[in-house]
C-alpha positions as CSV (number, residue, x, y, z in Angstrom):
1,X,147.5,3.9,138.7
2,X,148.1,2.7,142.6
3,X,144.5,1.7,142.3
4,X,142.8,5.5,141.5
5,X,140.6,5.7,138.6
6,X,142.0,7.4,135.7
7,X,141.2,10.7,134.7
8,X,140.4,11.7,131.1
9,X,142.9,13.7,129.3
10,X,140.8,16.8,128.7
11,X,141.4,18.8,125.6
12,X,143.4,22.4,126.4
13,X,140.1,24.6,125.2
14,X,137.6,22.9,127.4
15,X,140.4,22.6,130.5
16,X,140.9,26.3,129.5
17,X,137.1,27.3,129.3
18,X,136.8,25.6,132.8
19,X,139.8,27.2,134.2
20,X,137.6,30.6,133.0
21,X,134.5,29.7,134.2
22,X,135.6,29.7,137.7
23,X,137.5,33.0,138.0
24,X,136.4,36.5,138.3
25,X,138.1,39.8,138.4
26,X,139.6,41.2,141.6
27,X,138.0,44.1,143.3
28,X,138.1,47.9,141.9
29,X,140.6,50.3,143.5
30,X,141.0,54.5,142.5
31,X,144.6,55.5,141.0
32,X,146.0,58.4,139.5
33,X,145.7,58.4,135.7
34,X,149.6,58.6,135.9
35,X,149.9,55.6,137.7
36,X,147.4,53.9,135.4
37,X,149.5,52.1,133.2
38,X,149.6,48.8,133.0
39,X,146.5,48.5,134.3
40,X,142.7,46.9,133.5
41,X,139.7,49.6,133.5
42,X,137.0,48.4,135.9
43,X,134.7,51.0,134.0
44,X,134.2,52.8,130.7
45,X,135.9,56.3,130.9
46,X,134.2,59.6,129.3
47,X,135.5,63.0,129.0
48,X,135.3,65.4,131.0
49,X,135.7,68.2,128.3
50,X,136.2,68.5,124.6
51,X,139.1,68.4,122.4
52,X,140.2,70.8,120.6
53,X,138.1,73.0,122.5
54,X,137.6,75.1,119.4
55,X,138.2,75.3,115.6
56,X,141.7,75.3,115.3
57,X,143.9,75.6,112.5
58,X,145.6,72.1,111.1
59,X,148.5,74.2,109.2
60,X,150.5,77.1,109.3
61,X,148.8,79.5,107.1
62,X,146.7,82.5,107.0
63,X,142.6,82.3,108.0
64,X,140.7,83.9,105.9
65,X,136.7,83.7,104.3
66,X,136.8,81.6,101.3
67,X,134.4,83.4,99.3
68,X,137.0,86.0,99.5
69,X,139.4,84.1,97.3
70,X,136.6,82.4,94.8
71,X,138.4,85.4,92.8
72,X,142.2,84.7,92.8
73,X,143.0,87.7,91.6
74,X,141.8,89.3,95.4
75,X,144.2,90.6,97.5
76,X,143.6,90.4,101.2
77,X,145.0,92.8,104.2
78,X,146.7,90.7,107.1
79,X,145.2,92.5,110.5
80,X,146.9,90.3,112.5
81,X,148.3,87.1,113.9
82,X,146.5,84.1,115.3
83,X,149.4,81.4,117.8
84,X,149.2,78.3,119.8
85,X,147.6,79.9,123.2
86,X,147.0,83.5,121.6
87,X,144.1,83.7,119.2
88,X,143.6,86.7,117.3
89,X,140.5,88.3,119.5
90,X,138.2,90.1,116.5
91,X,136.3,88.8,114.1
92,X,137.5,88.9,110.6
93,X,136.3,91.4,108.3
94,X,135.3,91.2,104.2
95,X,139.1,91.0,102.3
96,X,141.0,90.4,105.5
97,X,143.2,87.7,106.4
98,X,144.9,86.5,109.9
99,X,148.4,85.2,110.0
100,X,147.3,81.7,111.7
101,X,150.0,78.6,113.3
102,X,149.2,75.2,113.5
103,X,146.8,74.7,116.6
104,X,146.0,78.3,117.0
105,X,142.2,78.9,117.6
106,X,140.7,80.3,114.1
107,X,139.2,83.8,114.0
108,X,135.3,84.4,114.5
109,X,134.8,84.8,111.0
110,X,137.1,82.6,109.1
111,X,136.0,79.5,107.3
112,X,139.3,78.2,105.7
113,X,143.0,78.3,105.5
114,X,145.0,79.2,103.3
115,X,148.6,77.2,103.6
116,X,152.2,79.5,103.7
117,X,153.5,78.3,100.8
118,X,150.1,78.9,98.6
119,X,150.8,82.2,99.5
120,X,152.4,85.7,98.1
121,X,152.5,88.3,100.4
122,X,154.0,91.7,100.2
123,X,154.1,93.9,103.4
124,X,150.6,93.1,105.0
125,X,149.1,92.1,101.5
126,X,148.4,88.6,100.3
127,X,148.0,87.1,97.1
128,X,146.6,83.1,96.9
129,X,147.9,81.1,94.0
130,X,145.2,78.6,95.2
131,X,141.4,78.6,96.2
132,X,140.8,77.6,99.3
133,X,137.5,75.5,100.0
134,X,135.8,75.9,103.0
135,X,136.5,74.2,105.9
136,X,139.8,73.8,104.8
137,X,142.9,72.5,107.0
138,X,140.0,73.1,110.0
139,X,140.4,70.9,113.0
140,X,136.9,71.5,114.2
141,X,135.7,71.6,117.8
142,X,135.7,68.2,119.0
143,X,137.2,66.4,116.6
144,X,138.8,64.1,119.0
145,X,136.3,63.8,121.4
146,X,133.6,65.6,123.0
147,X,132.8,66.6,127.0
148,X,130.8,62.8,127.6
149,X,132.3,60.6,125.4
150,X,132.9,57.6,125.8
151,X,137.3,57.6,125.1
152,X,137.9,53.9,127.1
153,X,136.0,50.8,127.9
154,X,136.3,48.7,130.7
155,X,138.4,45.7,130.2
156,X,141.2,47.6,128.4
157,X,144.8,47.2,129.9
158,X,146.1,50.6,129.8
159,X,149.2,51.7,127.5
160,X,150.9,54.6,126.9
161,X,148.4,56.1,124.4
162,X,146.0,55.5,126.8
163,X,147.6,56.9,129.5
164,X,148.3,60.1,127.8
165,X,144.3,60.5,126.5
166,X,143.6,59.6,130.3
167,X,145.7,63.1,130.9
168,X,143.9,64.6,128.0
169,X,140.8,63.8,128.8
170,X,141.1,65.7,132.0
171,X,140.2,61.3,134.1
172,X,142.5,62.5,136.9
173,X,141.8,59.4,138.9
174,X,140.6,56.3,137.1
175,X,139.1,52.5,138.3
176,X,141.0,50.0,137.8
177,X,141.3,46.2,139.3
178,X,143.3,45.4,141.7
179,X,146.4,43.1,140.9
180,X,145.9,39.9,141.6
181,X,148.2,38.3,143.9
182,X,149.3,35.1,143.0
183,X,150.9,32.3,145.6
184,X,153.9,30.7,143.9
185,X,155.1,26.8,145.7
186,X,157.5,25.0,144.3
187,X,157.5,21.8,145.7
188,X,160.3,18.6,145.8
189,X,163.5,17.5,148.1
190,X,165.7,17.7,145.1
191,X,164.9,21.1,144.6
192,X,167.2,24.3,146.1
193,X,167.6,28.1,145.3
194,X,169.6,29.3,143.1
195,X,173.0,30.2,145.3
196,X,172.1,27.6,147.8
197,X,174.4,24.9,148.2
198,X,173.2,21.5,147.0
199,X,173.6,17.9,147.4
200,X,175.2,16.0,144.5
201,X,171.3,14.8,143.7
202,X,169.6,18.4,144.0
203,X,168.9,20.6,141.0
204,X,168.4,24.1,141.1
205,X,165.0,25.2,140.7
206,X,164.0,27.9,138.1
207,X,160.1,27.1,137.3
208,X,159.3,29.8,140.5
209,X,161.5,32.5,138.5
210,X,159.7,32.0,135.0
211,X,156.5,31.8,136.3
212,X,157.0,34.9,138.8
213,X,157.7,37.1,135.4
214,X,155.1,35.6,133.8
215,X,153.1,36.5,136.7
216,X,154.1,40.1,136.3
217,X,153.9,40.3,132.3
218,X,149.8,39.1,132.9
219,X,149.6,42.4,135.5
220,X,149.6,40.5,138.8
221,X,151.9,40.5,141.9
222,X,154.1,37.3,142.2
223,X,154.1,35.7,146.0
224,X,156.9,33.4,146.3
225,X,155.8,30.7,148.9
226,X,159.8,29.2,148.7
227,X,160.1,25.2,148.2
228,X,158.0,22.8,150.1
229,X,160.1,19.1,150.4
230,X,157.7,16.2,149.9
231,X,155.8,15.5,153.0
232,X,152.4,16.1,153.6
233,X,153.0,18.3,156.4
234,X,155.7,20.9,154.9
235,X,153.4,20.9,152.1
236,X,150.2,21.6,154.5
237,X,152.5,24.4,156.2
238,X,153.5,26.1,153.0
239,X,149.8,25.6,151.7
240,X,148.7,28.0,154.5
241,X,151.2,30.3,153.4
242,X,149.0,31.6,150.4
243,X,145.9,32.8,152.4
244,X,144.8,35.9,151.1
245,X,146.6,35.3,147.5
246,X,143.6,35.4,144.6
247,X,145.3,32.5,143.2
248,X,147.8,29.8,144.2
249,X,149.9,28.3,141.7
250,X,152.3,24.5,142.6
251,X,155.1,23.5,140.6
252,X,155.6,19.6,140.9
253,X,153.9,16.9,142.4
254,X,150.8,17.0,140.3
255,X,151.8,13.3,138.8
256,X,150.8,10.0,140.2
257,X,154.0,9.0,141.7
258,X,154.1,7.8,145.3
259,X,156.4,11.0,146.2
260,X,153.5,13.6,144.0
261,X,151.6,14.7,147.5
262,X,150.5,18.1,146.4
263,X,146.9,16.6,144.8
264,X,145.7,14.4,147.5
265,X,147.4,17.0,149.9
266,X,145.3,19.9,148.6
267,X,142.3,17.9,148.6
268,X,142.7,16.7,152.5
269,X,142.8,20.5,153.0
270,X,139.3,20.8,151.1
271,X,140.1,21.8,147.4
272,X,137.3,20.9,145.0
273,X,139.3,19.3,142.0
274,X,137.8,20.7,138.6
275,X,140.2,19.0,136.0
276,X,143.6,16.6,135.9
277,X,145.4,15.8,133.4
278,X,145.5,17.9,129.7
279,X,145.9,16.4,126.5
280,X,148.7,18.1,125.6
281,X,152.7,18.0,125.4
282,X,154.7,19.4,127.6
283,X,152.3,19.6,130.2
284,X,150.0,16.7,130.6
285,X,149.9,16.1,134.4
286,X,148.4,19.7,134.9
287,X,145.6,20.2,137.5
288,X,143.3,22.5,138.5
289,X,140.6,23.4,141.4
290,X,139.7,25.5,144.0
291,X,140.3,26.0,147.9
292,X,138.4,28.1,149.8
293,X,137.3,29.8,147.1
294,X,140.7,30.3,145.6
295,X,141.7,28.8,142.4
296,X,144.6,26.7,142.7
297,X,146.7,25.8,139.3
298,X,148.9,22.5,139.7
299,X,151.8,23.2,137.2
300,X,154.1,20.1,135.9
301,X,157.7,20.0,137.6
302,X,159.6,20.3,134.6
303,X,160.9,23.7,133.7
304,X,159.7,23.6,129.6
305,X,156.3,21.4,130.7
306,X,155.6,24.2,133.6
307,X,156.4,27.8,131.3
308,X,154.2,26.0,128.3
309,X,151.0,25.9,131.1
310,X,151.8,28.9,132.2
311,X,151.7,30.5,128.4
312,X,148.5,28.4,127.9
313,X,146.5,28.8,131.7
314,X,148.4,30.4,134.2
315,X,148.5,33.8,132.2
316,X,145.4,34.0,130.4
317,X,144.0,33.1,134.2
318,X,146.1,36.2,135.8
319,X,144.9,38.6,133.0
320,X,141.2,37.4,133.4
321,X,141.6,37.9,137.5
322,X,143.6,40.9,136.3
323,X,140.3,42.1,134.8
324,X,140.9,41.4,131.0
325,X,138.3,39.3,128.7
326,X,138.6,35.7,129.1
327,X,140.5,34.7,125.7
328,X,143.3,32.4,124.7
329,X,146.8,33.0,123.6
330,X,146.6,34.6,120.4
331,X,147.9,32.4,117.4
332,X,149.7,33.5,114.0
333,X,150.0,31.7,110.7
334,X,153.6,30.4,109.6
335,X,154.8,27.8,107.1
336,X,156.8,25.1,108.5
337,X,160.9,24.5,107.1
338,X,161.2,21.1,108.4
339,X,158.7,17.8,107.8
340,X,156.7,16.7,110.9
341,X,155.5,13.3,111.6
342,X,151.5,12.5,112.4
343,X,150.4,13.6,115.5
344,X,149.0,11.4,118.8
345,X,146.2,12.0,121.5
346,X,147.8,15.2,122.5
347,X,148.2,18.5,121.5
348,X,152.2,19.0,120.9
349,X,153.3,22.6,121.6
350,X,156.9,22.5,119.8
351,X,159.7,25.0,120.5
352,X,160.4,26.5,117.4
353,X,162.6,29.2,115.5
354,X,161.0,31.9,113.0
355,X,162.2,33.6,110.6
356,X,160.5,35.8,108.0
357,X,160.7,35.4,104.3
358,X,161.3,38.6,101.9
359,X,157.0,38.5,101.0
360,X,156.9,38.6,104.7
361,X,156.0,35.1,105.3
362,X,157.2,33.5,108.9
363,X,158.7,30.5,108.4
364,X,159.0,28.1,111.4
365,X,161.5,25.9,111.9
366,X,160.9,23.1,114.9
367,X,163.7,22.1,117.4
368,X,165.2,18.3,116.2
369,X,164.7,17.3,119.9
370,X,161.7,18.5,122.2
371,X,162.7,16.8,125.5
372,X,160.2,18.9,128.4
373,X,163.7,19.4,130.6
374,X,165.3,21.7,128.3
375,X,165.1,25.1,129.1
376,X,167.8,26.1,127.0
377,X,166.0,25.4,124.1
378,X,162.6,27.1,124.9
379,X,165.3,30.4,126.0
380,X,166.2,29.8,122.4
381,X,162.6,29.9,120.7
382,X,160.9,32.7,119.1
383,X,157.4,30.4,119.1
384,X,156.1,27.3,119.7
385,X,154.4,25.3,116.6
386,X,150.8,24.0,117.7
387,X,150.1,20.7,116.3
388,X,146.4,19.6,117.1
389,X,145.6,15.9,118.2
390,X,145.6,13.2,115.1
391,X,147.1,15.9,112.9
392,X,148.3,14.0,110.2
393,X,152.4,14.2,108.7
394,X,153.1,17.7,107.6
395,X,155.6,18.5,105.0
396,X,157.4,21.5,104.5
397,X,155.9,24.4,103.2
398,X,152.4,23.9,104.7
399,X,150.8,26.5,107.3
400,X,150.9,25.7,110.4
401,X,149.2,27.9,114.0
402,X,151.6,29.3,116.1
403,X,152.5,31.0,119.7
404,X,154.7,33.3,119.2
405,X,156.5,33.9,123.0
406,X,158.5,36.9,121.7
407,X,157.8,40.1,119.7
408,X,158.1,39.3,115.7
């Protein structure tokens, strides 16, 4: 350990509820409901009128008073025609009946509906086959929501449904949190960009491009701070690169090699050190503090061990900066297809493929070989199987937690 003390593996819920415990969301900013989506409330949303705005017809049918029909033998004179955007403007008298559409308003007098094909008519005469009850096929006045309701809480990361009750709702401007900007550094010599030529020792770095979209899928704005070669003082140059970011994020040098700068680095430069090292696999040597009041996030170097933190911290930190509840990766139940050996220390995180049985059942299948520099593989996974520390062999057949990192 070059003479350091060690640090304790932590276990990833309490690094995680640490990582949490230190972050707040970003200021509150005004944009169009339009623009909204995508985006996390900074404050409930009520309406600003009422929906429908009157009793409206659910059917195409005719309006008519129920007590009218309690007789089926009655036959009712249509006096008119009730549309979408028209209504039919007097009231409805004793054995009368309105011609009513789907989402037209219903006529001052009316109580139910009486549907098309329940009817006979001849001329402007109609004939029910079947009683209507009152309140019939009524969408009343503020079924949907009423002028001060409350339609959204804050927190809620707005989708398209949302969007279009935003519209509805008559919320032409809405609060929302500002996206977080994350600082991105890659760091190593052996690193280049992809395109760039490289030496016959250098390897093309991809963790900044992963992580960027992962940035983006969590609702923040991805900085890209380039590649910082292992010195103190290109690292202590790009470092100052991420003033103003709400969060910086390394990739490599948070080991204990000689040539893994970016810790002491960071704490020359003032960073408070909150956690290293994570009980976990991929991902162990992952660190995290803050500078300056911004939280750093020190991400392993290799490409699977770097995208598993960023599934596990880096984008439950983003959503929670973002302005989202603090909350973990959901998981989902699956049985496993293979046989698993007992568990270590660590929590494993396994690439795995799903597939779903004909009762529905997900069956996971692990990955023969889980080696943390093969990106190919985690490209290939639908999921990653989530084996807690000491868990004992598994054989298959028996449920199992899992991540799912695509839709199922």
């Amino acid at each position: 350990m070059n003479g350091k003390a060690p640090f304790p593996l932590l276990p990833v819920a309490e690094a995680r509820a640490r990582l949490f415990a230190q972050l707040a969301p970003t200021g509150t900013e005004w944009v169009p409901f339009s623009e909204a989506d995508g985006r996390v409330l900074a404050s409930d949303v009520t309406a600003n009128r009422t929906q429908p705005p009157f009793d409206a017809s659910a059917m195409d049918g005719y309006a008519v008073r129920a007590e009218d029909l309690a007789d089926l033998s009655a036959r009712l004179d249509v006096i008119g025609e009730s549309v979408a955007g028209q209504r039919f403007s007097e009231a409805l008298r004793p054995g009368t009946a309105v011609r009513i559409f789907t989402g037209a308003p219903m006529p001052e007098g009316a109580d139910a509906i009486v549907l098309q094909e329940d009817v006979d008519r001849a001329g402007d005469v109609i004939a029910a086959r079947e009683a209507p009850a009152s309140g019939r096929w009524i969408r009343p006045a503020g079924l949907d929501f009423k002028t001060g309701d409350r339609v959204l809480r804050a927190g809620t990361r707005l989708g398209a449904a949302d969007v279009a009750l935003l519209a509805s709702v008559e919320a032409l401007s809405v609060p929302v949190h500002r996206r977080p900007v994350v600082a991105i550094l890659a760091t190593g010599d052996e690193l280049v960009r992809p395109g760039s030529p490289r030496g016959p020792d250098q390897i093309v770095a991809s963790n900044t491009y992963g992580l960027a979209a992962q940035v983006r899928a969590a609702g923040g704005i991805a900085r890209d701070l380039g590649i910082a070669g292992d010195s103190e003082e290109a690292l202590q140059a790009a470092i100052a690169d991420a003033a103003g970011a709400d969060m910086l994020v390394t990739l490599g040098g948070a080991s204990v090699g000689d040539r893994d700068l970016v810790g002491p680095v960071l704490r020359g430069l003032g960073m408070t050190l909150d956690f290293w090292k994570i009980a976990m696999r991929p991902g162990k040597p992952l660190m995290f503090g803050t500078l300056g009041g911004m939280p750093v996030l020190g991400l392993p170097g290799n490409p699977v061990s770097s995208l598993v933190c960023g599934t596990l911290f880096a984008g439950p930190a983003i959503r929670r900066l973002a302005g989202e509840p603090a909350s973990a990766p959901a998981t989902l139940r699956a049985r496993l297809a293979a046989d698993l050996g007992e568990n270590d220390r660590r929590e494993d995180y396994l690439r795995a493929s799903l597939t779903r049985e004909e009762d529905g059942t997900l069956l996971a299948t692990p990955f023969p070989r889980q080696d943390s520099s093969m990106l190919a593989l985690l490209s290939r996974a639908d999921a990653l199987v989530v084996r807690p520390p000491h868990a004992p062999p598994a054989r298959a057949g028996e449920a199992v937690d899992i991540l799912p990192l695509r839709a199922i």
